[in-house]
C-alpha positions in Angstrom: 0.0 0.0 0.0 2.6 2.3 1.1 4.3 2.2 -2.8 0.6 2.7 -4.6 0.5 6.0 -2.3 4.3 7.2 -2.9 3.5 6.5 -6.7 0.0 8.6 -6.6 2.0 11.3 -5.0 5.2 10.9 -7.4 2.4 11.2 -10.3 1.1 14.0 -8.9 4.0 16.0 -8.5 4.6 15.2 -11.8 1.4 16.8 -13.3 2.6 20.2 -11.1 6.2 19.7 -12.4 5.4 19.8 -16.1 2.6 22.6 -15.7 0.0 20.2 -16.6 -1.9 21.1 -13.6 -1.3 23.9 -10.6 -1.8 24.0 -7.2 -1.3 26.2 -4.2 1.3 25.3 -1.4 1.4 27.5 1.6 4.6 29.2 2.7 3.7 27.3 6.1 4.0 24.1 4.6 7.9 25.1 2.7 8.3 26.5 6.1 7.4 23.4 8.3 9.4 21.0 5.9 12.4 23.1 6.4 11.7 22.8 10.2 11.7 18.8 9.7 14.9 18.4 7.4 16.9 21.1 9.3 16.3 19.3 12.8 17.4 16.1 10.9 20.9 17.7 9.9 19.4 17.6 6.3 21.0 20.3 5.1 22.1 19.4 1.3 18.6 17.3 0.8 16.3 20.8 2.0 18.6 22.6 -0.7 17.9 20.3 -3.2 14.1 20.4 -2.3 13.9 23.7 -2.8 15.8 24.7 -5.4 13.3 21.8 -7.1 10.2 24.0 -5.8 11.6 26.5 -8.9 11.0 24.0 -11.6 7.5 23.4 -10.9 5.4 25.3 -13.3 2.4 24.6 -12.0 3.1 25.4 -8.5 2.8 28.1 -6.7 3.8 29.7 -3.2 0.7 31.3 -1.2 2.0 33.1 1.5 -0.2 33.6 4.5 -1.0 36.9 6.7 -1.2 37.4 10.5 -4.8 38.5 9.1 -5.3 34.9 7.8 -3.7 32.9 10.3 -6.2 34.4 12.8 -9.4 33.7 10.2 -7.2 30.0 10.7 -7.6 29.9 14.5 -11.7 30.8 14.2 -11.7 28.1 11.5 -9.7 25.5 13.6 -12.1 25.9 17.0 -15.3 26.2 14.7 -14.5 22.9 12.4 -12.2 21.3 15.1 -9.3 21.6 13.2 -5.8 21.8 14.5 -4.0 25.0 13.4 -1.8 23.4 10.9 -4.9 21.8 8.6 -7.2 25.0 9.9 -4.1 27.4 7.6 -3.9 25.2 4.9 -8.1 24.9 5.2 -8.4 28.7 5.5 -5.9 29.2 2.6 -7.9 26.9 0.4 -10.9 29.0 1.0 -8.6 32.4 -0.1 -7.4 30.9 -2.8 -11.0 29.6 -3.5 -9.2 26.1 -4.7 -11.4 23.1 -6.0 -10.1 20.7 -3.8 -7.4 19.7 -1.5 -5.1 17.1 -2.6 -4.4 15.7 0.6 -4.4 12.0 2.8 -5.7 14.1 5.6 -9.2 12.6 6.7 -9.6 15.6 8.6 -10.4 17.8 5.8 -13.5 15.3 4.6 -16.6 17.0 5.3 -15.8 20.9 4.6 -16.9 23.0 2.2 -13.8 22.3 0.1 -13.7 18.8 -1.2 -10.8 17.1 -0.2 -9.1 14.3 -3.1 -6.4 11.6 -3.1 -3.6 12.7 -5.4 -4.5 9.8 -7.7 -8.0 11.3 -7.8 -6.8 14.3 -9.7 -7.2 14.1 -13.9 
């Protein structure tokens, strides 16, 4: 199971890479993987990564506000939402996507629909 979903996302990325689709990452979500990889001594790999973010022509960077990240923290206690899926929720809604690509049960149910990364055509 674990390769079918490392494959959907590798496809995925793939689609963003090439331009033949675009999406919206948050500068909290570049932010918390450089967190992760810097903790882990990662240093040369979290260049790589983003340096790579460049290439992708159908990605792009959506950086949040104080403003928003309190409209997040509403969001959160009002959908029970902890604050990291309530910013990339409340984001969503700013950017007024058509779905988040995402594993994350938690963001079943909202008034964005949430998709697999296989799911998206």
């Amino acid at each position: 199971m674990l390769g079918a979903r490392k494959d959907e996302c590798v496809n995925f990325l793939n689609l963003l890479r090439d331009g033949k689709k675009t999406g919206v990452v948050t500068d909290f979500s570049v932010h918390s993987i450089i967190v992760i990889m810097g903790s882990r001594c990662k240093f040369a790999e979290l260049r790589v990564f983003l340096l790579s973010l460049l290439g992708y022509k159908g990605l792009h960077i959506y950086h949040t506000t104080i403003a928003g990240e309190a409209c997040a923290a509403e969001i959160a206690q009002r959908q029970k939402l902890d604050m990291d899926d309530a910013i990339q929720y409340s984001s969503a809604l700013c950017v007024k996507a058509e779905a988040i690509i995402s594993f994350d049960k938690h963001f079943n149910n909202l008034e964005i629909l949430r998709k697999d990364p296989c799911e998206v055509e």
